[in-house]
C-alpha positions, -999 to +999 in steps of 0.1 A: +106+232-323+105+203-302+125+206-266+132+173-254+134+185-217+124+174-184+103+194-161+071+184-153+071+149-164+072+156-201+100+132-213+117+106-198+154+102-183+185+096-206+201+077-220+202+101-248+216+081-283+208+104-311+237+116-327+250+148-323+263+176-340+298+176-358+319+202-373+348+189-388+371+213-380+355+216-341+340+249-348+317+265-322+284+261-335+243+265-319+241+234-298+211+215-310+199+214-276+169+190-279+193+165-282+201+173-246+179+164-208+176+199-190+161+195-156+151+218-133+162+211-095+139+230-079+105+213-087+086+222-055+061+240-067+069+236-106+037+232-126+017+262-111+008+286-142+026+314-127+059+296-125+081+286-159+099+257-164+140+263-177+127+245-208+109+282-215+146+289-219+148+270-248+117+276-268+125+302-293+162+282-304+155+289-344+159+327-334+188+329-311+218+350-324+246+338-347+272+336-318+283+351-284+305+373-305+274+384-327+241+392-308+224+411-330+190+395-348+171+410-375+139+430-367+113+400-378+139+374-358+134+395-327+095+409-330+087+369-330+107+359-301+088+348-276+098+373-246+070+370-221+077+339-203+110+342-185+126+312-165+108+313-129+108+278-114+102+294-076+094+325-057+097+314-022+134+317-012+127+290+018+135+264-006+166+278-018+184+290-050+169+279-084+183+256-106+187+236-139+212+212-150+221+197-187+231+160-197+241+165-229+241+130-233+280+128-249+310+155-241+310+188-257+335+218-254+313+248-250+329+277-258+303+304-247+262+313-246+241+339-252+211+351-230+182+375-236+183+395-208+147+407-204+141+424-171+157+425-135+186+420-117+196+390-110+234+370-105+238+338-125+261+310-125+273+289-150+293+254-135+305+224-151+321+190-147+301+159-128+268+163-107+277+171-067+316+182-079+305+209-096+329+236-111+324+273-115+330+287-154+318+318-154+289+342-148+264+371-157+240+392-141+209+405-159+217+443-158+201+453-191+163+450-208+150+434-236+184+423-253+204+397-263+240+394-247+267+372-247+300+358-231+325+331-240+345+308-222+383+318-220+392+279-215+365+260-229+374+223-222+347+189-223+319+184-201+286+161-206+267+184-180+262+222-177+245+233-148+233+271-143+218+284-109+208+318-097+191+329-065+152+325-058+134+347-082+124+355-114+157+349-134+155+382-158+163+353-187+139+349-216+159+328-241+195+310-239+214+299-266+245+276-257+275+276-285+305+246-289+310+217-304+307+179-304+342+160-288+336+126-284+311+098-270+304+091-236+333+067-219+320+033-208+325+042-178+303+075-181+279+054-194+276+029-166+277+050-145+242+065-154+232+036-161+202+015-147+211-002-115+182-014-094+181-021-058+150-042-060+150-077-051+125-103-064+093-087-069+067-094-042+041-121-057+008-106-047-027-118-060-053-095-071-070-095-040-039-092-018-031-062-040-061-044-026-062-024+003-065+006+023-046+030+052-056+025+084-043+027+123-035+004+147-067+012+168-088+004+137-107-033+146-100-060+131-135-062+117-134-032+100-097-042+087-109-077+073-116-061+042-080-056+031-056-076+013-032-050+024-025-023+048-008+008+050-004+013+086+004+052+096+032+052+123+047+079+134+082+077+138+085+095+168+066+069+185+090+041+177+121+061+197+128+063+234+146+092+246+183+071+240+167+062+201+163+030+218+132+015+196+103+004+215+076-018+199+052-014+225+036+026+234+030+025+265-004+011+277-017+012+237-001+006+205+014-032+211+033-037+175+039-073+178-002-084+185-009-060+158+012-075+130+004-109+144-036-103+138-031-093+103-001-117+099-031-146+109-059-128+083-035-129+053-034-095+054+003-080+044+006-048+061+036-019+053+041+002+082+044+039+071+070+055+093+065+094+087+071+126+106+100+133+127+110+129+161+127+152+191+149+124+197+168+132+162+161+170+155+157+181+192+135+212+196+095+210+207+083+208+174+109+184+150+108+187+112+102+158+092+133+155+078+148+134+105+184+148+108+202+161+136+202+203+140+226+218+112+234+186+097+236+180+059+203+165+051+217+155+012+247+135+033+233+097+041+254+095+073+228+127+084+200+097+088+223+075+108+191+077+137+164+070+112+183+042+094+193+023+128+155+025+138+146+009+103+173-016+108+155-028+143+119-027+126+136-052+096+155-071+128+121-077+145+094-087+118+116-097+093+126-136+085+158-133+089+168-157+120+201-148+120+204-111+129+231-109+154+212-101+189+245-078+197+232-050+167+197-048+188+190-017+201+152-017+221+138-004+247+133-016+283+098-012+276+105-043+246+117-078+247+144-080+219+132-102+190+143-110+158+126-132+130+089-130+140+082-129+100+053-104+103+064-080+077+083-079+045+084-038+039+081-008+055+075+027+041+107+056+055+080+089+055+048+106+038+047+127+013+079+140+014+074+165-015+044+179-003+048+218-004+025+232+019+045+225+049+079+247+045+109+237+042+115+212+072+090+192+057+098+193+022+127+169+007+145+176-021+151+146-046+183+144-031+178+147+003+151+116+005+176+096-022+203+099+008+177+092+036+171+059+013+197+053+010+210+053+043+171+031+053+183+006+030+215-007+037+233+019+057+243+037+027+266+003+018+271-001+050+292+032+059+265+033+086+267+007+114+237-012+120+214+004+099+194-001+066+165-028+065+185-052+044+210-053+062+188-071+091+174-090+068+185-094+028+146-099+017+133-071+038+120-042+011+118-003+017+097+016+001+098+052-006+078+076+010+046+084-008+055+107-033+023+134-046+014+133-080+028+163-087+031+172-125+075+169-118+068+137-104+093+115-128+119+148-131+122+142-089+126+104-100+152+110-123+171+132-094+167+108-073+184+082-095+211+112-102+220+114-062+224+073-064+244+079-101+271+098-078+268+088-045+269+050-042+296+030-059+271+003-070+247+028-087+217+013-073+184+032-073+182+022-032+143+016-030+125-011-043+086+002-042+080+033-057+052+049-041+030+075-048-007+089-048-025+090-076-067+089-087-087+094-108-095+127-117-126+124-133-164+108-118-159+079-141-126+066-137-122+051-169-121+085-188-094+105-164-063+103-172-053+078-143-043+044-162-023+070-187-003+084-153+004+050-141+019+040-179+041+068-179+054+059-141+056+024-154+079+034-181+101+055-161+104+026-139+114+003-165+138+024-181+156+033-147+150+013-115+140-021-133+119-045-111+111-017-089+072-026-075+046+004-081+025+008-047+002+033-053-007+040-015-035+071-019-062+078-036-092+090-032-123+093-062-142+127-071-173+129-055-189+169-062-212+158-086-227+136-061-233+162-034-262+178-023-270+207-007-282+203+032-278+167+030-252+147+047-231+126+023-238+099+050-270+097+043-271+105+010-279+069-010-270+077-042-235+092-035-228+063-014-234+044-042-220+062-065-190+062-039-185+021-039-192+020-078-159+047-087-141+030-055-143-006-068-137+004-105-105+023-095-092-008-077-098-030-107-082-007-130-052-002-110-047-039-112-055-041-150-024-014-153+001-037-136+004-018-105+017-040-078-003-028-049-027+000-042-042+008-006-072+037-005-068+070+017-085+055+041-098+031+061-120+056+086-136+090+078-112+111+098-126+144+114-142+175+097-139+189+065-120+173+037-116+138+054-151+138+067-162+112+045-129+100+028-128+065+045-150+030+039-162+033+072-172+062+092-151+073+124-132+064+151-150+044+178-182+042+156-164+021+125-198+016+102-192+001+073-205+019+044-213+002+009-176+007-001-166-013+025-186-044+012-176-037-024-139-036-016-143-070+010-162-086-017-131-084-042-106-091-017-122-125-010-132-132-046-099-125-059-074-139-030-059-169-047-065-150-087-046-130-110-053-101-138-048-121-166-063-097-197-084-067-203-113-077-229-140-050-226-157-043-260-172-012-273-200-010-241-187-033-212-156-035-191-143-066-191-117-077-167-104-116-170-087-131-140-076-168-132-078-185-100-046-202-096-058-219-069-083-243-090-078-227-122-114-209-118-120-183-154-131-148-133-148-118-152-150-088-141-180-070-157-195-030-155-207-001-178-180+030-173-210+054-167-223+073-135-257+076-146-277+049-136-274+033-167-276-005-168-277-033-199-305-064-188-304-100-203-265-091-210-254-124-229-223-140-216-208-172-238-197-199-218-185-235-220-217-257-222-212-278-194-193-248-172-207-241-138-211-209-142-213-182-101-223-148-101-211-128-069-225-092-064-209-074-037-233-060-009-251-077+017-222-099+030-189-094+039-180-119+006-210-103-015-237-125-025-231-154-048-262-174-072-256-202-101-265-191-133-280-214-157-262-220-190-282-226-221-268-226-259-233-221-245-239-186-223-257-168-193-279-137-193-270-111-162-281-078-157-246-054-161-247-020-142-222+003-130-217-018-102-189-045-110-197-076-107-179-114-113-188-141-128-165-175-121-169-203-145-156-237-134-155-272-151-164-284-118-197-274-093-182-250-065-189-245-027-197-205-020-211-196+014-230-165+018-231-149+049-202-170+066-199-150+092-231-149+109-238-148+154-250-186+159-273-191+179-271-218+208-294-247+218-286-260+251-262-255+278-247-281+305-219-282+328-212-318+314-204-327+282-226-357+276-255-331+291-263-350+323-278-328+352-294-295+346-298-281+312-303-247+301-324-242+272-317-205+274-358-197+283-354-187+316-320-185+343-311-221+355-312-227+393-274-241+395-252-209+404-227-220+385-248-228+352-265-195+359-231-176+358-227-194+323-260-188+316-251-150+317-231-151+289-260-157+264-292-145+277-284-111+259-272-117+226-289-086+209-263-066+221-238-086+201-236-079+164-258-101+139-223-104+123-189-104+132-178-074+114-211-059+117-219-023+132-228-021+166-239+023+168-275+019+177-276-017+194-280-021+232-253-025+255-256-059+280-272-052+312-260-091+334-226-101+345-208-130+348-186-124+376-149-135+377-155-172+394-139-201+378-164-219+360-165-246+327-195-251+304-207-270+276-231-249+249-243-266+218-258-261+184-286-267+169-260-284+138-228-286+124-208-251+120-179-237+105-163-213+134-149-183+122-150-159+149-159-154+187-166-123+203-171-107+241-182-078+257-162-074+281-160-053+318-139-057+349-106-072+355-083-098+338-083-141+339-088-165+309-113-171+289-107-201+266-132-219+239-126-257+230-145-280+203-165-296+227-157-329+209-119-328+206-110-303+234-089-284+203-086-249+213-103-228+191-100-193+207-086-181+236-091-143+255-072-124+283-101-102+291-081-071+286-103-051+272-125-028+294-166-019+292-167-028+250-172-054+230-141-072+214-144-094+185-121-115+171-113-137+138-095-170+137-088-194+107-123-218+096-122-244+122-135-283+112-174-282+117-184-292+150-220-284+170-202-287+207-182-257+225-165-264+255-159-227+276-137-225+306-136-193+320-114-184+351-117-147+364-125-114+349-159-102+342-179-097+310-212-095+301-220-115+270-204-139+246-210-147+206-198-172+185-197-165+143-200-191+113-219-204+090-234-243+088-209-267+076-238-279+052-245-315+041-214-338+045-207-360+018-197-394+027-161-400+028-155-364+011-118-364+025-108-333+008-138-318+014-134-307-025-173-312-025-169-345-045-156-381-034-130-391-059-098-412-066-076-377-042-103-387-014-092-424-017-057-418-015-059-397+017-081-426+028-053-446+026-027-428+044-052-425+072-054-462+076-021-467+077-016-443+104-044-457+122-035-493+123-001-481+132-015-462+162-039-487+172-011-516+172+001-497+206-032-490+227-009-466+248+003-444+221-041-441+208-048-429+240-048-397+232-060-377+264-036-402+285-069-411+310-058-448+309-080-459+284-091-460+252-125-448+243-148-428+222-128-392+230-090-410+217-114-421+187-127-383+182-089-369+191-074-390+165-098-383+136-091-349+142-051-355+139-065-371+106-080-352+092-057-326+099 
């Protein structure tokens, strides 16, 4: 007999429209009850073999007795019942009573039940009416053994939901059997109000790249971050509170929010803060649970969360866009400026893993404890709570849910969820608008787990019930065992790491072939001992080597910023991914073998347009992998396919790639005079001017910067000469043209300025406050326009050495405006514009003289080609 039930993700949520049952003359009859949604509301650790499922309650239905009033069965009815599997959601009485509800989907009357009391003792009871108003009917306790009993209703009157709850145990109960009769169809009002209602606004339009990512913390380095599309950041909650639940953006001498969000806010990088754990502040006590309500408080009542929603209103406030939040509603901490509108975020996460189970109680939400802690993060439970609720700071901000385990109830604690917002928000809305959980593959090649299959039937939920809701998976990790060997660091082990990017990469990609919105990798760094000792892309805190993860994952963020999945078209032996660059309308494949064998397919034929440019990018190497031209002949290219993805853009047009764009340059010459009159330093031996000398000092060691900008620095040597903190400006150049795209220091003693200018323009490119103490501290900026001249002006602090990072801005093409690698009729009409501003400039000598010396000369001429060209 099929059960149409609930528990552990089986079937989805109502609404139920099959029609029921009808005896004319409304007389109590077997309720068919797979017509019905039975959920368990206890799910915490539903899914282990030794616990049952209330659907075991309902297995045996085509051998139940006649009626309450007649419980006998014959001998062959009874000797097949099924009587070894009683219902047993729980057995640890931390988490309370145990519990299962019915929807039966229209109104009955039910006049009375039968149960198979198989062992025990234990007190049931039997409610009805709406969810949260429930009303007591009646009752039995399991006194008996191995027989079927039964009771009836004295005033049996119409309900759509029965709900039946006894304490923590096994529950004695084999079989049930639930007797009545259809009355009518649910109201239109009964029906909307279970009903989809979604809380989500517009769905956040990510690319492909920006949908990868990984967690990380906000003492990971840039350089190791610039890999993401996305971040996770872990934040614990208690750090944003002062003792008054003031919220403070700054912790102490570390932890500065605002530069954090503002360096991945310049990358591109979106980044979710997740704000998880507890805090003192709310809870009190030394050690606060993570539910974040005050001692004794109701923690399925919203207005419980008040402190935890007001926090998440300040966050929204801050590094939302909203520029109108009323500076009145701020709550921060001395140790804070107040700000509003910085636009740095657009989410944040409320907790972590709030269903986890092997944390107790305090740490373990119910479905409807996080529904009313969501509700209350996401607009102050309709505003019953006064300044609280991200969109009520700003109306675009989004909260995501917590991170919710993969556990095998995952969509029954969904559907709860949705129940608490059913009942307990006048507008119905499902008050979330990312869904978030952790989910992997479970299998070495991901393409035969069941992962994609997961994400379809979380996709589905989501469309039946919280419509528009974005899927964030925020964990996952890949299944390495088979890889491991014994005595052998995984470190160091080749093949595993291999192995490791290969299953890594492929998971991203078939994430984003499945629709899901974003996904960011547990983690960023390996994390400790044990279980996390090798779980990140780069190895640990303070050390940050990349590993060949890392340069898979960087290589399809940068491939696939500006493009979107488009179609899955692998054929019986490749995986074929198809993308489209929206950017220039680029065609991008995606191409592997779904094997972890070593297996590869050479001279792989690939049909392309005949006069298509046709790239192929293989990540490793460089930070953007390595990119080569293939040649097209009879209308397609030949590649070697492995197990390693790998991309192939084809282009009407010839394409610019740079490989290894973000390399140390090395300089030429130094002056203290821009046109190089007096001394110059060719960097072969210390000049004699002090003051060159002190600039001198900041390039006569550059081994002990990184060859790249993100590369690792564990094994190089440390700088031995100082520049001391005396004012000095310097001219270093090139031996060509460069694209800048990062500068780096390593830096000592003190504070001052430390400022880099195209030594042509005097357009600041960089600018440092030497804050950082005895290490080396590298940072990106946005491409700058090519130029072979620095200008440095440093005044105080000490440091060692400085490094500049790029890549050669390559042949210039004559009036190549665009810089589209072509001159053409877009070039001319930019040429154009420029005139006209030009002439219009030069008609008033005054207004061209740019640096305001008194004249005009060959720097205004630099200055305003630079205005021009931007």
């Amino acid at each position: 007999m099929k059960i149409k039930y609930l528990c552990c993700g089986i079937a989805l949520m109502l609404p139920l429209q099959s029609v029921p049952q009808v005896s004319a003359a409304k007389e109590s009859v077997l309720l068919d009850v797979s017509d019905f949604a039975v959920m368990d509301e206890n799910l915490v650790y539903l899914g282990a073999d030794y616990l049952n499922a209330a659907g075991v309650l309902f297995d045996d239905q085509d051998k139940v007795p006649e009626s309450p009033e007649k419980t006998s069965v014959d001998k062959a009815l009874w000797d097949a019942t099924n009587r070894g599997k009683n219902w047993k959601p729980n057995l640890q009485s931390e988490f309370g009573e145990d519990s299962f509800y019915i929807d039966m989907g229209a109104n009955y009357v039910v006049t009375g039940l039968c149960f198979l009391d198989n062992n025990g003792v234990q007190d049931w009871v039997i409610e009805d009416g709406e969810p949260f108003a429930w009303k007591k009917i009646g009752g039995f306790t399991t006194d008996a053994y191995q027989t079927w009993r039964g009771i009836s209703f004295d005033s049996p009157h119409t309900t759509r939901y029965l709900r039946f709850s006894t304490p923590c145990g096994d529950s004695g109960v084999a079989e049930l059997a639930i007797y009545g009769y259809y009355d009518s169809p649910l109201s239109a009002a009964q029906t909307e109000k279970t009903a989809a209602h979604s809380g989500a606004g517009k769905k956040t339009d990510l690319t492909a790249g920006q949908r990868i990512g990984f967690n990380a913390f906000i003492d990971d380095p840039m350089t190791a971050i610039m890999a993401a599309g996305n971040v996770r950041e872990y934040h614990n909650f208690s750090w944003l509170l002062d003792s008054d639940a003031s919220v403070k953006f700054t912790q102490d001498t570390w932890g500065d929010m605002d530069s954090y969000y503002a360096a991945m806010h310049a990358q591109g990088i979106s980044v979710i803060p997740c704000f998880q754990g507890g805090s003192t502040v709310v809870s009190g006590g030394e050690k606060p649970p993570e539910i974040p309500v005050p001692a004794g408080a109701d923690p399925t009542d919203a207005a419980s969360y008040a402190i935890h929603a007001q926090a998440m209103y300040q966050v929204a406030a801050r590094y939302g866009s909203n520029p109108d939040v009323d500076p009145k509603t701020l709550h921060v901490s001395a140790l804070s400026k107040p700000k509003t509108g910085l636009g740095l975020l657009r989410a944040l996460e409320n907790c972590n893993e709030p269903n986890k189970t092997w944390s107790g109680k305090a740490n373990y939400f119910s479905p409807y404890e996080l529904a009313a802690m969501c509700s209350a993060d996401y607009d102050g439970h309709e505003g019953t709570i006064p300044n609280a609720g991200v969109r009520n700071a700003d109306p675009d901000f989004k909260l995501a849910v917590g991170g919710l385990l993969n556990t095998a109830s995952l969509l029954d604690y969904l559907s709860e969820m949705k129940l608490w917002f059913d009942y307990h928000r006048s507008d119905g809305k499902f008050a979330v608008d990312m869904i978030n959980v952790h989910i992997g593959p479970d299998t070495a090649n991901p393409e035969d787990s069941g992962f994609t299959a997961r994400i379809a039937q979380i996709q589905e939920w989501i469309d039946r019930n919280a419509p528009d809701t974005e899927l964030w998976i925020s964990e996952f990790e890949v299944p390495m065992h088979d890889r491991e060997t014994e005595g052998v660091d995984n470190h160091d082990n080749e093949i595993y790491q291999l192995r490791y990017a290969q299953r890594v990469a492929r998971t991203y990609l078939m994430a984003l072939g499945s629709g899901v919105d974003r996904m960011t990798k547990f983690q960023l760094r390996d994390e400790g001992e044990g279980v996390y000792y090798n779980s990140g892309l780069v190895t640990g805190k303070g050390e940050w080597s990349k590993k060949l993860a890392w340069y898979y994952t960087a290589c399809m963020t940068n491939l696939l910023k500006n493009a979107y999945f488009a179609a899955d078209m692998t054929d019986s032996a490749v995986q074929k991914y198809f993308f489209i660059d929206r950017a220039d309308g680029t065609s991008i494949y995606a191409l592997w073998l779904p094997t972890s064998s070593g297996q590869e397919i050479k001279n792989c034929r690939i049909t392309v347009p005949e006069k298509a440019h046709v790239y192929l990018t293989v990540p490793g190497t460089y930070a953007e992998g390595v990119t080569t031209e293939l040649p097209v002949s009879n209308g397609a290219v030949q590649l070697t396919v492995s197990e390693t993805p790998v991309f192939l853009s084809i282009s009407s047009a010839g394409k610019k790639f740079v490989n290894g764009r973000y390399a140390k340059i090395p300089p030429q010459k130094l002056s203290l005079q821009q046109d190089f009159s007096g001394e110059i330093c060719d960097f072969s031996q210390e000049p004699k001017n002090g003051t060159l000398a002190q600039c001198y000092r900041l390039f006569d060691e550059q081994d002990s910067m990184p060859d790249y900008l993100y590369g690792d620095t564990a094994g190089i040597p440390l700088p031995k000469t100082n520049a001391t903190g005396s004012e000095a400006t310097c001219y270093v150049q090139f031996d060509q043209p460069y694209v800048l795209d990062g500068f780096g220091v390593y830096d000592t003693y003190g504070t001052g300025r430390f400022a880099v200018y195209d030594g042509h323009t005097d357009q600041l490119l960089w600018a440092s406050d030497l804050g950082s103490y005895m290490s080396r501290s590298i940072s990106l900026i946005a491409d700058t326009a090519p130029t072979d001249l620095l200008k440095i002006v440093k005044s105080g602090g000490d440091l060692n050495e400085f490094a500049a990072y790029g890549y050669p801005a390559g042949e210039q093409i004559p009036m190549d405006v665009n810089a589209d690698g072509a001159f053409n009729t877009a070039d001319l009409t930019a040429l154009v514009k420029w005139l006209t501003a030009a002439s219009n400039q030069l008609a008033n000598p005054a207004a061209a003289d740019s640096d305001k010396n008194g004249r005009l000369d060959a720097r205004d001429l630099s200055l305003l080609k630079r205005a021009l060209l931007k």
